[in-house]
C-alpha positions as CSV (number, residue, x, y, z in Angstrom):
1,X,77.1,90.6,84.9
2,X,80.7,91.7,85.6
3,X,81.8,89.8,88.7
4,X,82.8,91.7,92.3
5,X,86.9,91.2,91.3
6,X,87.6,93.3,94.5
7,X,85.1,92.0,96.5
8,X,86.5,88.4,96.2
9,X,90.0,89.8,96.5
10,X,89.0,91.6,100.2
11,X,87.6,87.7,101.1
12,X,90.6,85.9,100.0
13,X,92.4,88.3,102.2
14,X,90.3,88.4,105.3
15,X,90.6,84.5,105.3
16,X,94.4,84.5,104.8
17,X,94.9,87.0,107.5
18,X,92.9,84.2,110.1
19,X,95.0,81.9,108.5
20,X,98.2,83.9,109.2
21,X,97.0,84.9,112.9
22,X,96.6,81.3,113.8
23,X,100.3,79.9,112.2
24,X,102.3,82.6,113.6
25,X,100.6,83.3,117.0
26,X,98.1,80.1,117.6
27,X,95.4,82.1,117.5
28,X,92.1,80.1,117.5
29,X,89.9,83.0,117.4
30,X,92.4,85.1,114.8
31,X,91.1,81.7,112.5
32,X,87.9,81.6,113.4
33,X,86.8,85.3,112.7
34,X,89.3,85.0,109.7
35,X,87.3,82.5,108.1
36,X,84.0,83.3,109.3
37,X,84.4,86.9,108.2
38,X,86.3,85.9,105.0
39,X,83.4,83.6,104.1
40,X,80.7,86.6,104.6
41,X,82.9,88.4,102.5
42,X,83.1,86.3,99.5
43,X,79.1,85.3,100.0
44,X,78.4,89.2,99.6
45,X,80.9,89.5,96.8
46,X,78.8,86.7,95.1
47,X,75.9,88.2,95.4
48,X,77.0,91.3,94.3
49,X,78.1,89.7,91.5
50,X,74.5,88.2,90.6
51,X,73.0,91.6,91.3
52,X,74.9,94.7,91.7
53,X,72.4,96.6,94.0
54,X,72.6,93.6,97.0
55,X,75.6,94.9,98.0
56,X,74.7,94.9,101.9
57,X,76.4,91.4,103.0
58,X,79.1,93.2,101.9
59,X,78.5,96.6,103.2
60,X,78.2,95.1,106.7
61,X,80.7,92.5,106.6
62,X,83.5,95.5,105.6
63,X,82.1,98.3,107.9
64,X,82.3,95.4,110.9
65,X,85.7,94.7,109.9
66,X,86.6,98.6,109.7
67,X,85.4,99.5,113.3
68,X,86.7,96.4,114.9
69,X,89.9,96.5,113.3
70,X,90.3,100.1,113.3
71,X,89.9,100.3,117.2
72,X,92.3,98.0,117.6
73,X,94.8,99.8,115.2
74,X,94.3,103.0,117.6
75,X,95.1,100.6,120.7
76,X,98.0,99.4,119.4
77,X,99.5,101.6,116.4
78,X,100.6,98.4,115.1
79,X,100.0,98.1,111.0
80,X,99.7,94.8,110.8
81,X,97.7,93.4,110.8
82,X,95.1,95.6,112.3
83,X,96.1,98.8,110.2
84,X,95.9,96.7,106.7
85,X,92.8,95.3,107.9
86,X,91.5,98.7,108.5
87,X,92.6,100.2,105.2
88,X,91.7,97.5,103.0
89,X,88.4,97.5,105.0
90,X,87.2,101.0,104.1
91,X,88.7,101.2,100.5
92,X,85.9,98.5,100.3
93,X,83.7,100.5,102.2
94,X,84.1,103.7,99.9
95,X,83.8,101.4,96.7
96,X,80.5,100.1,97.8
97,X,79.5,103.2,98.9
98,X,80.7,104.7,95.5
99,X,78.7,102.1,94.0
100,X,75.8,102.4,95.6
101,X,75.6,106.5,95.0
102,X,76.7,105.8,90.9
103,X,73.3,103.8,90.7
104,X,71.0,105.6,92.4
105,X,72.0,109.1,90.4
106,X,71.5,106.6,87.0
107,X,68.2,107.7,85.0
């Protein structure tokens, strides 16, 4: 089984963008949900890499991250890092979604 390249990408940079939040502005809770988020990440990309239809860690963890992030984006027009967090968010959203509708059409 091919492993979930982009999936483990999106984790790596959830948890760097924590990382970044708490160096440049001290933000406890920027590491925190970073991590926390960036580990639920790369859990669900494991797991989609053992089995390509348990893709819902990661459907959840992404369309959390998407809402969340994209409210604050419309708060503050800012792009980072809520605007990156909200595009890089639902270009994982429409993969797994893609993914999800490739399979089920399969005969």
């Amino acid at each position: 089984m091919a492993a979930d390249w982009a999936g483990f990408g999106y984790a790596a940079l959830v948890s760097a963008g924590g990382i970044i939040g708490y160096v440049k502005a001290g933000s406890v809770t920027s590491l925190a949900a970073g991590l926390l988020f960036g580990l639920l990440a790369a859990v669900g990309a494991y797991r989609a890499s053992q089995n390509p239809k348990n893709v819902w860690l990661s459907l959840g963890t992404s369309a959390t991250l998407a809402v969340v992030m994209g409210l604050r984006f419309l708060n503050s027009w800012k792009f980072m890092p809520a605007g990156l967090m909200t595009l890089a968010s639902g270009l994982m959203l429409v993969k797994i979604v893609t993914g999800m509708l490739k399979k089920t059409h399969k005969t």
